[in-house]
C-alpha angles and dihedrals in degrees: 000000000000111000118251105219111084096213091058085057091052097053085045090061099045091050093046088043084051101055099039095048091043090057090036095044085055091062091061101024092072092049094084093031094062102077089059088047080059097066091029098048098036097244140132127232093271099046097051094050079072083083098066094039097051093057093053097044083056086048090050090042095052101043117077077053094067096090098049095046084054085054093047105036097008132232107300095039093050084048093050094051095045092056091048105048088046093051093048099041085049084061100054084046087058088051099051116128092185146027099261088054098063113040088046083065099042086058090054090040091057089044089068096029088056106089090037095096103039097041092043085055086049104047082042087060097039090042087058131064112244087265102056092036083105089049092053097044085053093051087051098042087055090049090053086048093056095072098060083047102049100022105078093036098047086042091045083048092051106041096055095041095040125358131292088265095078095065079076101039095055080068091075099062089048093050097048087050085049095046090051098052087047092071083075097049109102117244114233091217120241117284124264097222115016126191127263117255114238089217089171093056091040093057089041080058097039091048079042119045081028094051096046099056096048077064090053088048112044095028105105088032085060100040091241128260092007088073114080088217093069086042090058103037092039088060089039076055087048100059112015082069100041092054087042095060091035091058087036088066102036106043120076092237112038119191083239112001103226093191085089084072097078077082101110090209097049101049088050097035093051089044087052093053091047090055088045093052083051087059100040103049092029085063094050091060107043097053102057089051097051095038093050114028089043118023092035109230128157114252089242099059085039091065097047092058086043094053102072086070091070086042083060100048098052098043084053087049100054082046094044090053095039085050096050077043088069096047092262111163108261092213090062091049098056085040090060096044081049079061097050106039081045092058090037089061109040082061086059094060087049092068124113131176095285108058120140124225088269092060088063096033099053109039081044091057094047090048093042080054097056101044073056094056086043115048108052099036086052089052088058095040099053094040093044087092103045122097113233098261088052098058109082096059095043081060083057096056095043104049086046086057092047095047097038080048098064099038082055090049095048086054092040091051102048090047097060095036081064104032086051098047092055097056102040082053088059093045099052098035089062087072094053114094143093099277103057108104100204097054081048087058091046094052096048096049080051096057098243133121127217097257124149078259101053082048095049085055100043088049095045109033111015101040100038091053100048087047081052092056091048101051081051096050088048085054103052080047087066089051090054093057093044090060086045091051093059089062103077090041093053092050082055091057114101111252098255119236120284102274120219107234115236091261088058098256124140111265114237 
């Protein structure tokens, strides 16, 4: 039962909001902080971004898992130990000296930060009336906002006033907060009779999901399929994942039960939030690295252009609630935040070296708009169809697409970053030599003359950097036609039932 007092449910909410913003912020935070991992943990473009994607393969790992571990601990415990093990393994992050070290503990870091989010949904429901349950989702929605708002400026903050490892040690005074507020939530008890734990499922996901994004990964580092490593973890991918859905579909009680997916909304709808997780944390990634390693910006001043994209995204998802409210289609709401992101990043590909803070704030703010438009309207798409009982492990299976998504996006993107660089390096240093008489013009406009120095400078700095910006402008290329992808799957989605609006009109 909700509690009555409304200043339990207050503190409720705040220590729900702690500890979910805490989980979600980390995901941002670390963005502006990994070019200076880069120098301190001995690692390339392409390696450190192994710390974003090990703590998202342990999130997709865990949480099809969340379910069970409520039925087993229930839901404040779960939550406790949660807090604690985040805030522990965050301060081990902040205390790496190599590569290994770190993602080791991020991947540690996402096992425990894993059920946050989805327990703290549930105790907010469950803290609320029925009445207020929209009230309470909208609380909650603003609170996950509040990391792409806060975390690149906060890291940026840290990171130039202190060290990057303090965009992981600012998570200990917000988990002990957390941990402390939890003591009010209310504990659902364990369950009678829990469900048994398909172990055997659950590795075959983990060898797998696990196995496909260290493809993804080390890929380009090990020159593909002439390295025996991808060979082996391409055929681990292979069939890790071809046992996992074939014991999906034939136990009684499936890790995550993939026959929900004959619903023709949920397998779109959790495709196109995959797509949409590609786009999301792919562009996260991309943007510190160019704002710092080539226009030279401070983190913290990367963070602050790169702040109006969260603003975006949570005034587009007030709008977005207060439009399904009044009975809007959803499909034309996510069609209109595809627009946007989609303008938003065909502005990206038209960067160059010389952009001006504009050029980052308000392309950011039209994309952040659009990821607004798109994530709640496609929750309600893809669960429109589900029965009741259905939908808690459609959510499952959803928030395992959006997460494996990104992990996948974060791979994809620094793939082709590299891959791209490298061959826009080739192409223009061809051109680069004594006897091109445009680049002798140029020189000499420049007041310069072709000597073994000027040739030494237009190799190292000049050309590098210019390669650089074209295997980032490949890459945001890759994020536009992840948003133009969504369109056809969304026109393949049922028109949901008419919705009464909450003044009891018709929706249209």
């Amino acid at each position: 039962m909700p509690p009555e007092n409304s200043a339990s449910r207050a503190l409720i909410t705040a220590a729900v909001m702690l500890a979910v913003v805490m989980q979600v912020l980390d995901l941002t935070i670390v963005n502006v902080a990994l070019p200076h991992m880069m120098g301190s943990l001995h690692a390339n473009s392409d390696q450190i971004t192994w710390a974003l994607t090990s703590y998202m393969v342990a999130n997709v790992i865990i949480l099809p898992l969340t379910g069970l571990l409520v039925e087993r601990y229930g839901q404040r415990k779960l939550m406790l130990w949660s807090v604690v093990g985040f805030v522990i393994a965050s301060a081990l992050c902040g205390q790496s000296h190599s590569l290994a070290e770190i993602v080791l503990w991020r991947f540690i870091q996402g096992i425990f930060g894993a059920a946050l989010a989805p327990v703290g949904q549930t105790i907010m429901l469950g803290a609320y009336p029925p009445e207020k349950r929209g009230q309470a989702m909208a609380i909650l929605g603003i609170g996950i906002m509040l990391g792409p708002i806060l975390g690149p400026t906060l890291g940026g903050y840290l990171t130039d006033t202190l060290s990057w490892r303090w965009v992981f040690y600012v998570n200990i005074p917000f988990g002990i907060m957390a941990f402390l507020l939890m003591q009010m939530v209310p504990d659902s008890g364990k369950s009678a009779h829990p469900r048994p734990v398909d172990w055997l499922g659950f590795a075959l996901m983990a060898v797998g999901f696990g196995a496909l994004t260290a493809v993804l990964s080390l890929g380009d580092q090990e020159d593909w399929f002439s390295s025996r490593t991808i060979i082996i973890l391409t055929l681990l991918t292979f069939l890790g994942l071809f046992f996992f859905v074939w014991r999906s579909l034939t136990v009684a009680h499936p890790v995550v039960d993939l026959r929900l997916l004959r619903d023709r909304n949920l397998s779109i709808g959790s495709l196109g939030i995959g797509i949409f997780g590609l786009a999301l944390f792919g562009t996260m990634v991309i943007l510190p690295i160019m704002l710092e390693n080539l226009i030279r910006y401070e983190a913290f001043t990367a963070g602050l252009v790169m702040a109006p994209q969260g603003f975006g995204a949570m005034l587009a998802m007030m709008l977005a609630g207060r439009l399904l409210g009044r009975g809007i289609n959803p499909r034309n709401i996510v069609i209109a935040g595809i627009v946007f992101g989609a303008y938003g990043s065909w502005l990206t590909t038209q960067y160059n070296l010389d952009i001006s803070p504009g050029w980052v704030i308000w392309p950011g703010f039209i994309r952040g708009i659009g990821f607004g438009l798109i994530t709640i309207p496609l929750f309600t798409l893809a669960f429109s169809t589900l029965s009741k009982a259905q939908q808690a492990e459609g959510s499952g299976i959803f928030n395992l697409m959006r997460t494996l998504g990104g992990s996948i996006g974060i791979a994809v993107v620094s793939t082709v970053m590299t891959q791209e660089t490298q061959v826009g390096w080739s192409q223009m240093g061809g051109h680069i030599n004594a006897f091109n008489p445009n680049l002798q013009n140029y020189l000499y406009a420049a007041g310069l003359t072709p000597n073994a120095t000027t040739w030494q400078v237009m190799g190292n700095l000049l050309l590098n950097s210019q390669a650089s910006m074209r295997g980032i402008l490949d890459a945001f290329m890759l994020v536009l036609w992840g948003f133009l992808a969504m369109l056809p799957l969304i026109l393949l989605l049922k028109k949901p039932k008419a919705v009464v609006a909450p003044d009891g009109a018709p929706g249209r």
